[in-house]
N, C-alpha and C positions, 0 to 999 in steps of 0.2 A: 878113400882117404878121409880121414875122420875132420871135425875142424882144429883150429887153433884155437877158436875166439874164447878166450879166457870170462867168459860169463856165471851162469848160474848154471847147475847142470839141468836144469831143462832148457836153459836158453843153450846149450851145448848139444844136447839131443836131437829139439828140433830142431835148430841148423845141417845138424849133422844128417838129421831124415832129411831135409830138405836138398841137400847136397845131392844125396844116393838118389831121390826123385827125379831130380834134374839131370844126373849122369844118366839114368838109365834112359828117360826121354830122346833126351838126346841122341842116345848109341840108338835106339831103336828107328829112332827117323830118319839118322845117318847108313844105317841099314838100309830102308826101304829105299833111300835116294842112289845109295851106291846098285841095289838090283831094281833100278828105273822102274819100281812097280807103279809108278800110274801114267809112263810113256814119256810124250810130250808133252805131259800136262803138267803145271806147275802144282806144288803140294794145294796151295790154298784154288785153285782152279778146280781142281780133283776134289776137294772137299765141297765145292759150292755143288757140282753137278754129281755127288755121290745124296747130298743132302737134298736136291728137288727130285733126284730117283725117288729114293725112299720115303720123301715125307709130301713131294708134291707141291706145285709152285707157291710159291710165296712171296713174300713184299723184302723188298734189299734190307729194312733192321731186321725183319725175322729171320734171315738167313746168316744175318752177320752175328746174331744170337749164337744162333746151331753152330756156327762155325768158328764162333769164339776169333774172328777179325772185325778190328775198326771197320764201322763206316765207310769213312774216307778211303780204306786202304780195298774193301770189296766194291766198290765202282770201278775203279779201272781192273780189279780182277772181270768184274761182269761184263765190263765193255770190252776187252777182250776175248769172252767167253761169246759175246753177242757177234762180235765184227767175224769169228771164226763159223759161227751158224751152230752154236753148241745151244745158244737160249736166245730167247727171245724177251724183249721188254713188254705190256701191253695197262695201259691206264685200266681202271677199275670203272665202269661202267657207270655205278652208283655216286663212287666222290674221286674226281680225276685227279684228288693229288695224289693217290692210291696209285702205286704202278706195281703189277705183280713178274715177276721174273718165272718164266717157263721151261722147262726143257722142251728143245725142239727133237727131230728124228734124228737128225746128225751127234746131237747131246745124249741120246736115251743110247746108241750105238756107242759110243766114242766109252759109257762109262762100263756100261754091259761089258764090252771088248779088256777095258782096263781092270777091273774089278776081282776077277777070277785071280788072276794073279798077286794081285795086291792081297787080298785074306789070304792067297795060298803063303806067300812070304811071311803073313803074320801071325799063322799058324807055326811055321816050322819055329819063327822067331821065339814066341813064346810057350813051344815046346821043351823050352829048359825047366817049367814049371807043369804040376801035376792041373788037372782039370782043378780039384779043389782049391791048390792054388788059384789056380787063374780066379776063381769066384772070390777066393775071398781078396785080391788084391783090387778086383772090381767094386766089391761093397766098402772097402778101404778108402781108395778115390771114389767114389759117389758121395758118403759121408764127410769125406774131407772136402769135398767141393761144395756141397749143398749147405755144409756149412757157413757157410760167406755170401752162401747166393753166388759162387763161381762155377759150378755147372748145372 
C-alpha cells in the first residue's frame, strides 16, 4: 500500500520504501514466530545466545550492540538466560567492573538444537527471491544501515 502523505516526491518514496521495509520485517518475523523456529526461546533470548555462539562471550553493551536491544531491556533477557543455565555472568579479572556474559554447555546445546531449523525457515522464506537477489537486498540493508551508524 503506497502512502498518502502529500509531500515531496521523495519524501513520498522514501516513506513509501520505508513502509514496504517495515511490512516485509514484520511478515518475516511473524513467520518465523508462527513456525516457533527458536522453540522456547524468546526472539531477543535466541538472538543473545545465537550472538555469543558465533562471536564468543562478550560484555552486556557488546551484545546489546550485536543484537540491536536497549541495555535495560537485555539484563533481564540475560538474567533470564542465566537463572535458566543458558549463560553465565563472570567479572573480568583485570577491571571488575567488566563482567563478560558466557555461554554455558546447556546454552551452546539449547542453540545448536534451535538453529538448524530457524535458517532452514529462512531459507524456504526467502526463497521467493533469486541468490542474486538475496545479495543485492543484503548490500542494500548494510549500506542503508552503515549509513547512520545503525548496523
Amino acid at each position: 500500500m503506497p502512502t498518502h502523505f502529500e509531500g515531496s516526491r521523495a519524501e513520498r518514496r522514501t516513506l513509501d520504501t520505508f513502509i514496504k521495509l517495515t511490512r516485509c520485517t514484520n511478515s518475516v518475523l511473524a513467520e518465523l514466530s508462527a513456525r516457533q523456529t527458536t522453540g522456547d526461546l524468546t526472539p531477543s533470548q535466541f538472538a543473545v545466545l545465537e550472538a555469543l555462539y558465533h562471536i564468543g562471550s562478550m560484555t552486556q553493551g557488546e551484545i546489546s550492540s550485536k543484537v540491536l536491544k536497549s541495555a535495560s531491556n537485555l539484563t533481564t533477557v540475560i538474567d533470564n538466560l542465566e537463572r535458566d543455565g543458558y549463560v553465565r555472568r563472570e567479572r573480568d579479572g583485570n577491571d571488575r567492573r567488566v563482567i563478560y556474559v558466557h555461554l554455558t554447555e546447556a546454552g551452546t546445546s539449547k542453540i545448536e538444537a534451535a538453529l538448524p531449523h530457524h535458517v532452514g525457515a529462512l531459507v524456504e522464506i526467502f526463497s521467493v527471491l533469486s541468490a542474486s537477489e538475496q545479495e543485492t537486498l543484503g548490500e542494500l540493508c548494510k549500506k542503508l544501515g552503515k549509513a547512520r551508524g545503525l548496523a
